[in-house]
C-alpha positions as a printed Julia matrix, in Angstrom:
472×3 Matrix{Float64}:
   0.0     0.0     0.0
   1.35    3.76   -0.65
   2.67    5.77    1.85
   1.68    8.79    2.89
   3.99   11.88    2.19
   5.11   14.29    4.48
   3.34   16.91    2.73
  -0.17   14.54    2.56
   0.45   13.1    -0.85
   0.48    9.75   -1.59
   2.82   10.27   -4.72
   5.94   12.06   -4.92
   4.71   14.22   -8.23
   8.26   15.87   -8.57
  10.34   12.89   -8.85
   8.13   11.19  -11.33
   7.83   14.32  -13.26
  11.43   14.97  -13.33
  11.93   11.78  -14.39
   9.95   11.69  -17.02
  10.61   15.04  -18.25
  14.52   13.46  -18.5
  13.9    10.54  -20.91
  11.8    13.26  -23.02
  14.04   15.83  -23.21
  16.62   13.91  -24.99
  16.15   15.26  -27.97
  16.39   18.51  -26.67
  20.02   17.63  -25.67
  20.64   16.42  -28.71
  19.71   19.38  -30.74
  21.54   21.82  -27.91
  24.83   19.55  -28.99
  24.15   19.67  -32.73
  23.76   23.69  -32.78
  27.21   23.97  -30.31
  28.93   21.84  -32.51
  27.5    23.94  -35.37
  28.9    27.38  -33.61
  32.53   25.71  -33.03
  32.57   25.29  -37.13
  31.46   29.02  -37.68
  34.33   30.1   -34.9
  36.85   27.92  -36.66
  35.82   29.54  -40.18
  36.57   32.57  -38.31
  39.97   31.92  -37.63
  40.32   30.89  -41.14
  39.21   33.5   -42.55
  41.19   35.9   -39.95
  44.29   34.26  -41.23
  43.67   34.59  -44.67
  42.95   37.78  -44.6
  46.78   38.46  -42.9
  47.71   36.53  -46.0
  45.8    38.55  -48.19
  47.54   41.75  -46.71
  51.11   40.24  -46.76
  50.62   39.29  -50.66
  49.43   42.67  -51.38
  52.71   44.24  -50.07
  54.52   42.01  -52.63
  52.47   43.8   -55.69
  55.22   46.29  -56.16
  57.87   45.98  -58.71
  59.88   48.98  -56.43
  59.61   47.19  -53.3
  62.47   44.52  -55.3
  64.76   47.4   -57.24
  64.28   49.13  -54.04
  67.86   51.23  -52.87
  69.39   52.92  -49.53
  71.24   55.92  -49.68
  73.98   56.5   -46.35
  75.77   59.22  -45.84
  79.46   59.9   -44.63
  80.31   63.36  -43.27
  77.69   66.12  -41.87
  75.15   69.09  -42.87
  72.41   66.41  -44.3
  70.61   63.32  -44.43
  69.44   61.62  -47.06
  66.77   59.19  -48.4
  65.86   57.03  -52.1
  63.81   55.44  -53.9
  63.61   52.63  -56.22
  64.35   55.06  -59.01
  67.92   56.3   -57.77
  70.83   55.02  -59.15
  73.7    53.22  -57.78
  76.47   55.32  -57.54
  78.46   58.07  -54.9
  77.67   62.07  -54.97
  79.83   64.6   -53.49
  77.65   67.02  -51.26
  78.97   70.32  -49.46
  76.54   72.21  -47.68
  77.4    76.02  -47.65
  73.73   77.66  -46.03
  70.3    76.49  -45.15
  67.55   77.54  -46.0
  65.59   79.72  -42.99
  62.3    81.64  -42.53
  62.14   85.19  -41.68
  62.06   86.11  -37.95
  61.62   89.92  -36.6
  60.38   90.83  -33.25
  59.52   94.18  -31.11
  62.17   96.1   -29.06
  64.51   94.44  -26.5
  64.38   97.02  -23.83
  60.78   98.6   -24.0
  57.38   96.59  -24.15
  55.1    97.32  -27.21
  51.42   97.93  -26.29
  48.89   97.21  -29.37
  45.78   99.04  -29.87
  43.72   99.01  -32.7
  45.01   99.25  -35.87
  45.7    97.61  -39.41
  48.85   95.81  -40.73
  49.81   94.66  -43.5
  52.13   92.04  -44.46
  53.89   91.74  -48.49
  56.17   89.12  -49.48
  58.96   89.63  -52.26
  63.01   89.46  -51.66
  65.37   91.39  -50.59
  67.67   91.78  -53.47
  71.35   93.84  -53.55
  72.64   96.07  -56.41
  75.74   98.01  -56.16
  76.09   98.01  -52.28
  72.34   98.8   -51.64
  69.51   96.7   -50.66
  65.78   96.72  -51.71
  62.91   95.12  -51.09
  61.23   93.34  -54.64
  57.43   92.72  -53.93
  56.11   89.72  -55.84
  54.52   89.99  -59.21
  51.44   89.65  -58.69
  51.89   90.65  -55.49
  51.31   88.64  -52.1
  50.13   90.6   -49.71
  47.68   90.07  -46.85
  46.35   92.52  -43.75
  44.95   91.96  -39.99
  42.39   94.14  -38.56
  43.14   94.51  -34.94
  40.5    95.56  -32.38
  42.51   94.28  -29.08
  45.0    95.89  -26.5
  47.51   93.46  -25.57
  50.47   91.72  -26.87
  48.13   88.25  -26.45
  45.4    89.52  -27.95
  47.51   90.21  -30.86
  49.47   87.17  -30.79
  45.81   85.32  -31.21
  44.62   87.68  -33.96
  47.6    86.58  -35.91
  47.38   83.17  -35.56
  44.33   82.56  -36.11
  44.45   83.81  -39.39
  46.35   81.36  -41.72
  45.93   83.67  -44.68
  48.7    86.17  -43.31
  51.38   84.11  -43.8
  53.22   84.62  -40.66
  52.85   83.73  -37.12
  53.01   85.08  -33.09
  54.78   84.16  -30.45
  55.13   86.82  -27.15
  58.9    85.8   -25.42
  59.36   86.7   -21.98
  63.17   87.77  -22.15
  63.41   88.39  -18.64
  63.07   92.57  -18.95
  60.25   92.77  -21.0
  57.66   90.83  -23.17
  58.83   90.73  -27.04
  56.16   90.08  -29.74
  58.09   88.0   -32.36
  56.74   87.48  -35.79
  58.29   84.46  -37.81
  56.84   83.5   -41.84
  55.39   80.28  -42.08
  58.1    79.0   -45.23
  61.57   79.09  -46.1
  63.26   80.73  -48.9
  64.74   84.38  -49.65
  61.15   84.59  -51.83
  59.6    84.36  -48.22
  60.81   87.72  -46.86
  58.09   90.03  -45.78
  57.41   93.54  -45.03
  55.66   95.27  -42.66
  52.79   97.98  -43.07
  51.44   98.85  -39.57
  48.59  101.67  -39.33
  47.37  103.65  -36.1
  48.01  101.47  -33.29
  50.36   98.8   -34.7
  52.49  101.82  -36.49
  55.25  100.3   -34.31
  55.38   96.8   -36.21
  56.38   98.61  -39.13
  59.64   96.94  -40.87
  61.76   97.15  -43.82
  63.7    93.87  -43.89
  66.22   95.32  -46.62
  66.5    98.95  -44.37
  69.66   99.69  -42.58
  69.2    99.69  -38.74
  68.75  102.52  -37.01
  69.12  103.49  -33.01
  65.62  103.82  -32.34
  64.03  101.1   -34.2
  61.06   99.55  -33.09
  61.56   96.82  -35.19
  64.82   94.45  -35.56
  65.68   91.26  -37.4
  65.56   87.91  -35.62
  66.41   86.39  -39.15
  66.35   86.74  -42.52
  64.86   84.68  -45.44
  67.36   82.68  -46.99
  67.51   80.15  -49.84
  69.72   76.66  -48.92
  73.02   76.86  -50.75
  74.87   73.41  -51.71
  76.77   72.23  -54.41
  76.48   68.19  -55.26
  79.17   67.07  -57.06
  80.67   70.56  -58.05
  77.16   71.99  -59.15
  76.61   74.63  -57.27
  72.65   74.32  -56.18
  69.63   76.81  -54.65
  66.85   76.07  -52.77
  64.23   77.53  -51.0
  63.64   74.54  -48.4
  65.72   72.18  -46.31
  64.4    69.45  -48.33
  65.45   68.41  -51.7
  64.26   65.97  -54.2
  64.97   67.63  -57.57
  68.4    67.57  -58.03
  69.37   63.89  -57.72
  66.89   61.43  -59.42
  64.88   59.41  -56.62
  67.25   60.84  -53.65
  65.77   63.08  -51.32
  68.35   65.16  -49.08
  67.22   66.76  -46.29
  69.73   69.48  -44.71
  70.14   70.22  -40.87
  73.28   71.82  -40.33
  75.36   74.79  -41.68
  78.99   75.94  -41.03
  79.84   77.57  -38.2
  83.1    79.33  -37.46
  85.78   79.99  -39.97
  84.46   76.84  -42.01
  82.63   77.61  -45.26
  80.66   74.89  -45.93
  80.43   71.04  -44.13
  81.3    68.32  -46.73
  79.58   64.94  -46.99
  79.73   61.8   -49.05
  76.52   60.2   -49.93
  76.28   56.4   -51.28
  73.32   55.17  -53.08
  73.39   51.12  -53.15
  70.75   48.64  -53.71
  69.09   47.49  -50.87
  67.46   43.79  -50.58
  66.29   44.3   -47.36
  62.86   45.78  -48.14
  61.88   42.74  -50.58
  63.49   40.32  -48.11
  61.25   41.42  -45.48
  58.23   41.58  -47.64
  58.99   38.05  -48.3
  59.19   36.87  -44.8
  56.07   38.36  -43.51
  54.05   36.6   -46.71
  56.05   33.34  -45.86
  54.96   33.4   -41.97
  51.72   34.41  -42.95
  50.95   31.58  -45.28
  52.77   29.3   -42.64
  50.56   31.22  -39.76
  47.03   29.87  -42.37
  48.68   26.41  -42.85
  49.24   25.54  -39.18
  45.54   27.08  -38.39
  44.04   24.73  -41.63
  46.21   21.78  -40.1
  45.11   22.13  -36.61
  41.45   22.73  -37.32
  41.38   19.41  -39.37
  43.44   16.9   -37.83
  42.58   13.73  -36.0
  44.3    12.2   -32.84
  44.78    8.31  -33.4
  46.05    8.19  -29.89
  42.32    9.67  -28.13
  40.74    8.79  -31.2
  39.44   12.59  -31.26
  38.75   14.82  -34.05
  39.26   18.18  -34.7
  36.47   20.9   -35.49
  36.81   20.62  -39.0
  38.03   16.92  -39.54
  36.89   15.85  -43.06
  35.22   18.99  -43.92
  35.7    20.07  -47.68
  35.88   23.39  -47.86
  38.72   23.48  -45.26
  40.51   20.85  -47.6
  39.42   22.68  -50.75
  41.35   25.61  -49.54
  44.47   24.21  -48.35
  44.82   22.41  -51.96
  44.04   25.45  -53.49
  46.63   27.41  -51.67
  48.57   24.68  -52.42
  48.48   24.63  -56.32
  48.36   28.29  -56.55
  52.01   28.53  -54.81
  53.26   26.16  -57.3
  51.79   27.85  -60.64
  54.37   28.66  -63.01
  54.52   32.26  -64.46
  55.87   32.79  -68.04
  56.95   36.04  -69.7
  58.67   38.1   -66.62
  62.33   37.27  -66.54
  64.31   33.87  -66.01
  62.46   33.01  -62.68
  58.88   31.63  -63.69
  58.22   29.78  -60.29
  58.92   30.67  -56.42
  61.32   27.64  -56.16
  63.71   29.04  -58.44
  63.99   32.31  -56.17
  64.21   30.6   -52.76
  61.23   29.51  -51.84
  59.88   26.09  -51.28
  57.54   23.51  -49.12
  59.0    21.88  -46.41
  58.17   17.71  -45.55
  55.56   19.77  -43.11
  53.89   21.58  -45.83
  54.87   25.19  -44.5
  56.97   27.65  -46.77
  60.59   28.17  -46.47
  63.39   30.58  -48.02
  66.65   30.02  -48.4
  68.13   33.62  -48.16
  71.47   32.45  -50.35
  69.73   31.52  -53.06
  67.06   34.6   -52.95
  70.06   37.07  -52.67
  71.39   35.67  -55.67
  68.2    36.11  -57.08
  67.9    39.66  -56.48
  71.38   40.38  -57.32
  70.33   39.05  -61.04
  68.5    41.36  -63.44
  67.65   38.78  -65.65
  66.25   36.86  -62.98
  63.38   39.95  -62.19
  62.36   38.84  -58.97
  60.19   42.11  -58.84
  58.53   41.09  -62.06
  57.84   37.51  -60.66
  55.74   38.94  -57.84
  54.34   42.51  -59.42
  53.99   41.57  -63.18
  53.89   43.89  -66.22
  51.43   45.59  -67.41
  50.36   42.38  -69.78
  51.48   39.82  -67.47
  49.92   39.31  -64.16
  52.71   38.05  -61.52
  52.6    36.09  -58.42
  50.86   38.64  -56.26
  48.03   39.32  -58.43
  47.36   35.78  -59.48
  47.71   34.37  -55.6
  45.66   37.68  -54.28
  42.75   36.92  -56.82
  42.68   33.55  -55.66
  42.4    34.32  -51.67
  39.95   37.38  -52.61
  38.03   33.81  -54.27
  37.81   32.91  -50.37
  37.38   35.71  -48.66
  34.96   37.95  -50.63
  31.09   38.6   -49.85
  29.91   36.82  -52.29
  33.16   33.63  -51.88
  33.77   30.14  -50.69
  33.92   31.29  -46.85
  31.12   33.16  -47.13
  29.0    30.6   -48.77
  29.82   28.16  -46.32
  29.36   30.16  -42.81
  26.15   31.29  -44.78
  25.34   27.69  -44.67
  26.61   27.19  -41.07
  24.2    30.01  -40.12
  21.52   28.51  -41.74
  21.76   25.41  -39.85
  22.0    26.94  -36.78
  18.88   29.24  -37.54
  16.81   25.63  -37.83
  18.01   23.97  -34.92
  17.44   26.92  -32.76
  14.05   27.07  -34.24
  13.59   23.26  -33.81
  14.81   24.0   -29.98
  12.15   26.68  -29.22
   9.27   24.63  -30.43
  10.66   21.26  -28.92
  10.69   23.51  -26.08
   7.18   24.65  -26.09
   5.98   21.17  -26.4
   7.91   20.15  -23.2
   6.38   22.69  -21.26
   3.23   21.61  -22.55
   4.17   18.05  -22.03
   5.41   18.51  -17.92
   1.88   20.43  -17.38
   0.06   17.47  -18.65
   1.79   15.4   -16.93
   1.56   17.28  -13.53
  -2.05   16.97  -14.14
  -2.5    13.45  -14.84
  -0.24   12.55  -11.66
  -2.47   15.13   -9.56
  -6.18   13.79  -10.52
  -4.18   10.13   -9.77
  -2.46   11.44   -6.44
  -6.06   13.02   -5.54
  -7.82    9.83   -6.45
  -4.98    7.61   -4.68
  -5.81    9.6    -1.38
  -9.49    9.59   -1.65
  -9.09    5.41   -1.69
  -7.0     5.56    1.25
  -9.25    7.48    3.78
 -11.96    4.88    2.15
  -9.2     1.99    3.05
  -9.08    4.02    6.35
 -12.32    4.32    7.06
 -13.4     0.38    6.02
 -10.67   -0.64    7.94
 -11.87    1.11   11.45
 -15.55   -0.26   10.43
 -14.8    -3.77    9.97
 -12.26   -3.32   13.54
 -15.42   -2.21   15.5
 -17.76   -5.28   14.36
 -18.32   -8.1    17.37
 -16.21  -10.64   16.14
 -17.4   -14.38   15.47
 -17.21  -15.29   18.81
 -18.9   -12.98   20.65
């Protein structure tokens, strides 16, 4: 006979609920299982597709002819530094660096503050040009000139005005020089073409300045500095600039000045070198190697299968993860014809290793570089009717990794699968909860019914106890 509860039922309705709810929901575990090992495929496509796309980047930076004829220009001695390009040639230049070039730099009065009011100046470029012993100033034609309405009162104020108006050409600073506060105005560009002249009107009369007038006790005005062009001769050709920096007189060589004679000395004398330079290709050539190594251990580690544990990987057997790695495969082994004497990667350095993963053997891809015939920069740029190794390998990974490519056709797949089981989950779900409320019901009516026979059972039992017995 059933026992009564604790709690007055005769059946334990949780337990045999529970239980039954755990032989049902089965399939729910099943499906939960199915969709997680459907998310672990889309997160391993990730990573695919995350190394690729480092691939992608590193075989891009190989899709420039320059990057191989590439050069590096050194420099012995002082007065400049010096960069080049692909288009330099090979070779040694004699440089001797006699002036830089320098902006024009006045300021107000050492000894006595200068107190703005409102006024109007006016600032004209030109150059200060000498003839027979006596300067002049030579205003541009057309002229370059530009003016400042000022409605202020202090040296800040003015300072402000000025620089925050980048058509005047010049700008502020207020120095402190331990007497007195100095408003110095400086032009904005190098060159003797960049001297200017002052104009100032009512109160900024003071600002006035002549940069080819003689000083005079009593000027307001004095020169900092004066516009200059750089002077340099390169290889006995005496050479004029108007800035520091100079790319026009050597062909892909840009020198860059930052240091004049002092003293006695008339000029400071360098020797600059231009000599190819293999390091820039080298490096390109590393970073695609590792990446295409970084994709092949990913690929390799997403779809192998441990004999020992018996375990597979994510992506064990899937195709398009094998599709790709034979793919990447062939492509790295295509031949190219019509660039030079080096038609495949082998023949420049590069090769599979036992592991699959890319090598180079920097002897042989110096030797490479060091041949023109070979045109390593070709082999990986192309011409403009060949296609080379970067173009024909990129076209291939933009085959994985565009919208509309293999990745994206197979996580679009992945997604879709995962959109149905989840949808299969929620009903399944719903019919569960449906299921345990039935179920709660049935066992109630039987629990209610189960205790309504046992106060019957009860009750029958006290009756039949209270009858004389046979004897009596």
């Amino acid at each position: 006979m059933a026992t009564i509860t604790s709690s007055g039922s005769i059946l334990d309705i949780d337990s045999l609920v529970s239980g039954l709810m755990t032989v049902e929901s089965r399939p729910l575990t099943l499906l939960a299982n199915k969709e997680a090992s459907y998310q672990a495929k889309l997160s391993a496509f990730g990573q695919i597709k995350s190394v690729l796309s480092s691939l992608q980047t590193a075989t891009t930076a190989l899709n420039s002819a320059d990057k191989f004829a590439a050069t590096k220009a050194t420099v012995a001695g002082e007065g400049f530094t010096a960069t080049s390009d692909a288009n330099a040639a090979t070779g040694s230049y004699s440089v001797d660096v006699t002036q830089m070039a320098k902006i024009q730099r006045v300021s107000t009065s050492t000894g006595s503050s200068f107190v703005p009011a409102a006024g109007k100046l006016t600032i004209e470029f030109g150059t200060v040009s000498e003839s027979g012993g006596t300067k002049s100033f030579v205003s541009d034609s057309p002229a370059r000139t530009a003016s400042l309405e000022f409605e202020g009162s202090t040296l800040e104020e003015l300072r402000d005005a000025i620089n925050n108006d980048a058509t005047l050409g010049i700008k502020a600073s207020v120095v402190n020089n331990g007497t007195t506060n100095q408003l110095v105005l400086s032009g904005t560009a190098t060159g003797a073409k960049m001297a200017f002249k002052l104009t100032g009107e009512s109160g900024l009369a003071d600002l006035s300045y002549d940069p080819s007038a003689t000083p005079a006790v009593g000027d307001k005005m004095y020169s900092v500095q004066a516009a200059q062009d750089a002077i340099l001769e390169v290889d006995g050709i005496s050479v004029t600039r108007s800035s520091n920096t100079i790319s026009d007189v050597i062909d892909g060589v840009t020198l860059t000045l930052n240091k004049e004679p002092s003293g006695t000395a008339t000029s400071l004398s360098g020797t600059l070198t231009v000599a190819a330079d293999q390091s820039t290709a080298k490096t390109a050539v590393e970073a695609f190697i590792k990446a295409y190594n970084e994709v092949q251990s990913t690929l390799k580690s997403l779809t192998s299968y441990n004999t020992d544990t018996e375990t597979a990987a994510t992506l064990t057997g899937d195709s398009t993860a094998r599709s790709i790695q034979g793919q990447l495969r062939s492509a790295l082994a295509s031949t190219f014809g019509g660039l030079g004497n080096a038609s495949t990667l082998s023949q420049i350095g590069i090769s599979f290793a036992k592991d699959g993963t890319l090598s180079l053997d920097s002897t042989k891809f110096n030797k490479a570089m060091s041949d023109p015939d070979m045109d390593v920069g070709a082999l990986f740029a192309g011409t403009d009717e060949v296609d080379g190794f970067a173009d024909v390998f990129g076209a291939k990974l933009e085959s994985f990794l565009d919208t509309d490519g293999l990745l994206a056709s197979r996580t679009d797949g992945i997604n879709s699968t995962i959109k149905s089981i989840t949808k299969q989950y929620d009903a399944m779900e719903t019919r569960l909860e449906t299921m345990e409320a039935r179920y709660r019901a049935q066992f109630s009516s039987l629990d209610t019914l189960l205790s309504s026979l046992s106060q019957t059972s009860s009750y029958l039992t006290q009756q039949l106890a209270n009858l004389p017995s046979a004897s009596s």
